[in-house]
C-alpha positions as MATLAB code, in Angstrom:
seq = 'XXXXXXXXXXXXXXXXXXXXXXXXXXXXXXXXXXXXXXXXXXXXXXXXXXXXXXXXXXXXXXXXXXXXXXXXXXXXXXXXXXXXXXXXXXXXXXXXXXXXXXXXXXXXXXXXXXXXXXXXXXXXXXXXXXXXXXXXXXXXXXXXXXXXXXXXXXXXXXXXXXXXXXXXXXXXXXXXXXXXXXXXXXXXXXXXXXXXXXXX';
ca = [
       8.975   60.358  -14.005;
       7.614   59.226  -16.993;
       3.823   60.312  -18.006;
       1.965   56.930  -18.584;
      -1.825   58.524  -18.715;
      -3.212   61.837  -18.183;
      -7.061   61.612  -18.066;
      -9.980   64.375  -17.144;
     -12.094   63.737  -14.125;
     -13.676   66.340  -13.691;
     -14.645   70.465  -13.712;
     -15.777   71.621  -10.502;
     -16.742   75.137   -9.062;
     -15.663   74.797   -5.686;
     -13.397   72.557   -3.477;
     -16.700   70.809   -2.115;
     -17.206   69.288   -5.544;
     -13.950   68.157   -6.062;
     -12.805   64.416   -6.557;
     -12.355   62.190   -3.958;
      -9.187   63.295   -2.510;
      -7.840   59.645   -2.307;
      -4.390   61.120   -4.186;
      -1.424   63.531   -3.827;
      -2.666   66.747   -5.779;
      -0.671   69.299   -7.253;
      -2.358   72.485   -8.259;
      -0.984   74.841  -11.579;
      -2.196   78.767  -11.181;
      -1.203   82.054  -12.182;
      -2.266   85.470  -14.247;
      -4.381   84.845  -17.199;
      -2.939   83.955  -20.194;
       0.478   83.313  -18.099;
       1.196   79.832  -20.633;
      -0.492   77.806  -17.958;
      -1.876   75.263  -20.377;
       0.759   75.029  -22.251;
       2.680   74.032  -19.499;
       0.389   71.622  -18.676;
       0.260   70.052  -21.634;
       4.219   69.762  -21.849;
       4.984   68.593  -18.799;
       1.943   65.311  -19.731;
       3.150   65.028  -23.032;
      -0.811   65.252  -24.227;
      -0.897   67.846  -26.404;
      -4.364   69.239  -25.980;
      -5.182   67.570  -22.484;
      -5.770   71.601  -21.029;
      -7.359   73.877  -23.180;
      -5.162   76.613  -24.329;
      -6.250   79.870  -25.900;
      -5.155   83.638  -27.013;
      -7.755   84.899  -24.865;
      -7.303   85.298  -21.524;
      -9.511   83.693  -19.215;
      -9.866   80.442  -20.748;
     -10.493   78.430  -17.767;
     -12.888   79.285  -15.385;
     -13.077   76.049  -13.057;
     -11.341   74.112  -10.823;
     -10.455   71.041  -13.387;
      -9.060   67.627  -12.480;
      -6.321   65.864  -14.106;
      -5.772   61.927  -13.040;
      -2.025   61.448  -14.151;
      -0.647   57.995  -13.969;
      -3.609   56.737  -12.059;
      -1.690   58.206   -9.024;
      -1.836   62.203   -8.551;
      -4.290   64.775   -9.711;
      -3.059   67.936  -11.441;
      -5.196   70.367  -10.929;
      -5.500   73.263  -13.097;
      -7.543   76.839  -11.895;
      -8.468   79.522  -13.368;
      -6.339   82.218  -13.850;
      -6.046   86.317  -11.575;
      -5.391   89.355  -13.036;
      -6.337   90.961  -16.180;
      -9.026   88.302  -18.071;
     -11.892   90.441  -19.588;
     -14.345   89.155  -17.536;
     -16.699   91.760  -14.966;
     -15.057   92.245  -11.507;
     -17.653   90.252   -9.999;
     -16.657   87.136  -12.022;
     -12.567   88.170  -11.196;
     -13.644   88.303   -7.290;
     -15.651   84.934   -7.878;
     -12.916   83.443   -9.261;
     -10.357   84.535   -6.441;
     -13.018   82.926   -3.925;
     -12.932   79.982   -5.580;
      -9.094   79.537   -5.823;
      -8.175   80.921   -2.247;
     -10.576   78.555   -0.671;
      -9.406   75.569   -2.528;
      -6.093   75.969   -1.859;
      -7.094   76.079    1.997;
      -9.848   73.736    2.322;
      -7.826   70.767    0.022;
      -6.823   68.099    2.570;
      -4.676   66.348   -0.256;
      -3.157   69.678   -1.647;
       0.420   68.800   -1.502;
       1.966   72.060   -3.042;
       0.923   74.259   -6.142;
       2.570   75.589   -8.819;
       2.332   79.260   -9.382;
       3.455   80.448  -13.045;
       4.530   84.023  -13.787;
       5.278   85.187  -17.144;
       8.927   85.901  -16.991;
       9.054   88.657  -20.038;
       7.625   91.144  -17.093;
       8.714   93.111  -14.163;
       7.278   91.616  -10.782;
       3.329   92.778  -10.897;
       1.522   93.938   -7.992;
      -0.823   90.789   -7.954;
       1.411   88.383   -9.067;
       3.617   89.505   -5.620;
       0.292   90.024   -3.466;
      -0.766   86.554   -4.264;
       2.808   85.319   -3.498;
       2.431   86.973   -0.196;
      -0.964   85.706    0.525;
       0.565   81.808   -0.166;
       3.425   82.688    2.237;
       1.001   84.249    5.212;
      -1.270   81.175    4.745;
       1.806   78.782    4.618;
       1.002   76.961    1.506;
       3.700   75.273    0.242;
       4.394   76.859   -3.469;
       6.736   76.746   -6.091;
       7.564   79.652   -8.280;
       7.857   78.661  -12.264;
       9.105   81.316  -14.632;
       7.096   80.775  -18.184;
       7.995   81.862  -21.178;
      11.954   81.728  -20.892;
      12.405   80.736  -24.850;
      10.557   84.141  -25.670;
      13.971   86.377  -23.892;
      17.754   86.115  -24.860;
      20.096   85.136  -22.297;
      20.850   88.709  -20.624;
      17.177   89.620  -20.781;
      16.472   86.523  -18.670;
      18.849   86.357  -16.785;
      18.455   90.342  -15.516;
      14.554   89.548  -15.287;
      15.196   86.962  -12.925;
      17.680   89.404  -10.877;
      14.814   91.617  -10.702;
      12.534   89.463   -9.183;
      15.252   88.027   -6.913;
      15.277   91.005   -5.585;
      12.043   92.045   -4.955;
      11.658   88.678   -3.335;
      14.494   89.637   -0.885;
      12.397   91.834    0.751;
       9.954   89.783    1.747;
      11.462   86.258    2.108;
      13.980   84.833    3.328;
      14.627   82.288    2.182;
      12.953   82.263   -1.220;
      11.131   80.540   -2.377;
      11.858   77.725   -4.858;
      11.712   78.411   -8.510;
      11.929   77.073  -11.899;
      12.468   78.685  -15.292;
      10.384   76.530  -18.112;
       9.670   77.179  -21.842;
       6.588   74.662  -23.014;
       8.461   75.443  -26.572;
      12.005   73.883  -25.636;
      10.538   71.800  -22.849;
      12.635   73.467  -20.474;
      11.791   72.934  -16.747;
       9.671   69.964  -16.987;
      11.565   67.393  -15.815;
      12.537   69.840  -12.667;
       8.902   70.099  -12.106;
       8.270   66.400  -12.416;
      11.275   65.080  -10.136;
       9.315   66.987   -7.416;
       5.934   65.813   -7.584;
       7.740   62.651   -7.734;
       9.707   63.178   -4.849;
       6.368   64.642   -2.810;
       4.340   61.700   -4.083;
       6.917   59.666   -1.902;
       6.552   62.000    0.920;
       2.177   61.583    0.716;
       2.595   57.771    0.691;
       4.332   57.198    3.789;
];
């Protein structure tokens, strides 16, 4: 697929003010500070199209993405460890669990997890909550360039298995790097592929 225009729509703070949902939308979550608008940012080739920042918690609201005039990318705050009060962490979850079941034209999210790290309790929980739910997910390992080879490759081993115990089979995932651009075109091919799928 090749990125023609990447535009903002819109910032909303809950799936009742969203756009229109007249296109396929694909929605890119995970623990704060997890690279998630970096990745964004790669995988459009607009450099500053998501916000990114050292501190976590950046983005606190559901914001729209029109890509190509075709497909909305959708990117939500992050869970976990952002130094924001508990109330605003529990607000937050609210907001992203009942987006990503109240979305009629939610085709599949993307949930990033920093692969430099052991599998973390929320990271799996929300994993689990996806799977319970049946929202259709894909797993994408960030971070890849910052790990040798063998560190990577036994990180991944590690969370293989962990996932084992709980799924079968598991679910899809995809190491990226927004440094080396690794995993984008992976990621792209199946939002292409699912924007086939929507059209029919």
């Amino acid at each position: 697929m090749v990125i023609k225009s990447a535009e903002f729509i819109k910032s909303a703070t809950s799936y009742k003010d969203c756009p229109e949902p007249v296109f396929p939308e694909y929605a890119f979550l995970g623990r704060s500070n997890v690279g998630k608008s970096s990745l964004i940012n790669m995988i459009t080739n607009f450099g500053k199209l998501a916000k990114t920042s050292g501190s976590p918690g950046k983005t606190q609201l559901i914001n729209h993405f029109l890509i190509n005039k075709a497909w909305y990318l959708t990117d939500l705050p992050g869970y976990g460890f952002a130094k924001v009060p508990l109330s605003v962490k529990r607000r937050w979850e609210k907001m992203i669990k009942d987006y990503m079941l109240n979305r009629p034209n939610l085709v599949s999210s993307f949930i990033l997890i920093d692969v430099r790290h052991s599998p973390l309790k929320n990271d799996l929980e929300f994993l689990k909550w996806a799977g319970a739910n049946q929202l259709p997910f894909t797993i994408v390992f960030t971070k890849a360039d910052k790990l040798g080879r063998s560190k990577l490759q036994q990180n991944l081993a590690e969370f293989e298995r962990v996932l084992f115990g709980e799924w079968d089979p598991l679910p899809p995932c995809i190491v990226s790097s927004s440094k080396d651009r690794r995993g984008r075109d992976e990621i792209l091919d199946l939002i292409e592929q699912w924007n086939r799928v929507f059209l029919q």
